[in-house]
N, C-alpha and C positions, 0 to 999 in steps of 0.2 A: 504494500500500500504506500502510495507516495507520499510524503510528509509535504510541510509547510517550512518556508524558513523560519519561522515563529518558533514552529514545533522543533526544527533540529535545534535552535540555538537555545532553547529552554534543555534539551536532550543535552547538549554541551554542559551549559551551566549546572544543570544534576550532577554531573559526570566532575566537579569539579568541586562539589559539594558546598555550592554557592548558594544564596538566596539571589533572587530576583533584582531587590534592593542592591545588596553586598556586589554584583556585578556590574549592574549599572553606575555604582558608586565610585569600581575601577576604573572602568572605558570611559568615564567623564558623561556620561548619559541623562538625560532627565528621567524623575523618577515615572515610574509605568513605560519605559520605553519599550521595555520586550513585551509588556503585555498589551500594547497598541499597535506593535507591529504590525505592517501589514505588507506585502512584494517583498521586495531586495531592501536592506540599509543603503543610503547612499554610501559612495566612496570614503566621506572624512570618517563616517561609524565604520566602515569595515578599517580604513586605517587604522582605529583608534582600539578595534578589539583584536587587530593583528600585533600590532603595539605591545599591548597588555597581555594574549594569549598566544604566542607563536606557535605555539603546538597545535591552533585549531588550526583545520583543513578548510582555508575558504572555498576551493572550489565543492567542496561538498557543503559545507552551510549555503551557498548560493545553489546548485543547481539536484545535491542527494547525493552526487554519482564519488565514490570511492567512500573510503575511511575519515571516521570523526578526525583522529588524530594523523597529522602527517606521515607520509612512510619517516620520511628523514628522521621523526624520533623514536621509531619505530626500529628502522634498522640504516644504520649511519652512512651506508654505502647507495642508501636511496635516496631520489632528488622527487619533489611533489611541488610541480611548475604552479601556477596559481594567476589569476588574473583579476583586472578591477576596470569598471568603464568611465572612462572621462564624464562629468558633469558638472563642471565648473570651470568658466574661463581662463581661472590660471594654468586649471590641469589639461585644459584644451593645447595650448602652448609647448606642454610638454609631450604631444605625440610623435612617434615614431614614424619616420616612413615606411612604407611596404614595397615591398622587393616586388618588379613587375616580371610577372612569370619570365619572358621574353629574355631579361636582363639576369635571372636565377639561372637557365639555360643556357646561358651564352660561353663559350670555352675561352679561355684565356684572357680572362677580364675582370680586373683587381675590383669587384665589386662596391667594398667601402669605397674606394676612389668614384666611380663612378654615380654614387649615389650621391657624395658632397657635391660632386660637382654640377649634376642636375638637381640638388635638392628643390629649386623651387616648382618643376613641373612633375615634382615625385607626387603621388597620392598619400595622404598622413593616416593611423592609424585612429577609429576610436578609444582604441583599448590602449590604455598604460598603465606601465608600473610604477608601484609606490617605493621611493627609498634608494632603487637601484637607476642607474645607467643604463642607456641600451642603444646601440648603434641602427639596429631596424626590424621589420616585423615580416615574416619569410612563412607563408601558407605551406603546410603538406597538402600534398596534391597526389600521393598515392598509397597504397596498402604497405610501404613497406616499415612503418613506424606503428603500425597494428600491434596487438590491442593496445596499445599505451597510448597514443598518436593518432588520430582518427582523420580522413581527409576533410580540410577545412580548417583546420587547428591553426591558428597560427602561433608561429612560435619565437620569441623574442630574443635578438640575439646581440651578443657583446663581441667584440672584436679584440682576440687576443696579441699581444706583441710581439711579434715575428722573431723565432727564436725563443723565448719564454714563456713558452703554451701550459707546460707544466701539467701535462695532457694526464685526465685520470683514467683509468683502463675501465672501462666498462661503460664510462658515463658519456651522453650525447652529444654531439657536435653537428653545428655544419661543418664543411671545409672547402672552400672556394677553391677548385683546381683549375690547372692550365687545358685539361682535355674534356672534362664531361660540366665546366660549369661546376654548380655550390651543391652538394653534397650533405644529407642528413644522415647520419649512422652514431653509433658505439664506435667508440676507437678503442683499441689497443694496440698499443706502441712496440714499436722493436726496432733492433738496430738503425736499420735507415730506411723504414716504413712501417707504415700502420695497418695492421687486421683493421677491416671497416665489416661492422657487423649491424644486423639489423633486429627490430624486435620481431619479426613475420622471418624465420629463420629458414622455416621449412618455403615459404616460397620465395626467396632472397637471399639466395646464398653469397656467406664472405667472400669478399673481394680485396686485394691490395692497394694502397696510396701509397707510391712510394715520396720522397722529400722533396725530391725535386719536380712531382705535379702540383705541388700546393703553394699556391698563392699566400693565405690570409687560412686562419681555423679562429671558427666564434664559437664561446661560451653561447649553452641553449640557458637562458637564466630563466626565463617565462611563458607557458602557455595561453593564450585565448580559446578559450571555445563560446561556442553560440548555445545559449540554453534553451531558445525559443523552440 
């Protein structure tokens, strides 16, 4: 049965053996706020219970789907992407651009470069993040980031400094190459290439990146999805 954000974030505060009051008291909230709830929190309330509860899972208070609690505290080698939608001018300012499929595809083409340099005819992001950086916002557009990743997602990404990737083995990346264009996979590192792995294993099998196809590798820091 599907729940209400009301219902899950009442289900949180249980779980944390909080009153109603005593919560609201943290996140800075007026009093009855959770119990007037009604849709989504705006942005500044999710900031301010993300703030105070790092452990909740907003993308599951906003739309159900995973675990109350984030994997990452869960088990330290997981990453539980999260996302929030612009609704206020200043945070209007702070959107991302989106990577135009055409320009994601294109081979041997320093992407961050090409995106500063056309920023003002780039298309900007509704969705941003709170707290973090982020260089732009890159759609999956096929099965092969399944079940984690679902086509549509878009995914926010940071641009690491060439040479100092400091690459963790398992965790997500793009990687902007010289032959096939920007690349979504698991990396695991080796000598003078990287295993590129994906979560759909059985229909996507490993492939090599060797050093010298890679342009640019960005941190995946954030997911979007569409709840609608």
């Amino acid at each position: 049965m599907q729940t209400t954000v009301q219902q899950r974030l009442i289900q949180f505060i249980d779980y944390k053996n909080l009153s109603k009051n005593a919560f609201e008291s943290i996140c800075g909230l007026s009093k009855r706020y959770v119990s007037n709830l009604h849709g989504i929190p705006g942005a500044r309330v999710i900031k301010s219970i993300s703030l105070k509860f790092p452990e909740l899972n907003i993308a599951w208070l906003v739309s159900g789907e995973g675990d109350m609690i984030k994997r990452a505290s869960l088990d330290s080698n997981a990453e539980e992407p999260v996302f929030i939608e612009a609704e206020t001018a200043e945070m209007n300012m702070a959107r991302a651009p989106i990577l135009p499929t055409l320009i994601a595809n294109r081979p041997n083409l320093d992407i961050l470069d090409y995106i500063r340099r056309n920023s003002n005819e780039i298309e900007r992001s509704r969705l941003i993040v709170l707290d973090t950086p982020i260089d732009l916002w890159h759609m999956v557009r096929d099965e092969s980031l399944m079940p984690v990743f679902r086509i549509g997602d878009k995914v926010a990404l940071l641009s690491c400094t060439r040479g100092e990737e400091n690459i963790i083995p398992g965790k997500l990346y793009a990687i902007d190459t010289i032959s096939n264009g920007l690349i979504l996979r698991k990396l695991y590192p080796q000598e003078d290439h990287y295993i590129a792995r994906s979560f759909n294993e059985v229909a996507y099998p490993d492939f090599t990146i060797t050093n010298s196809d890679i342009i640019r590798i960005y941190r995946v820091v954030f997911m979007g999805r569409s709840i609608l």
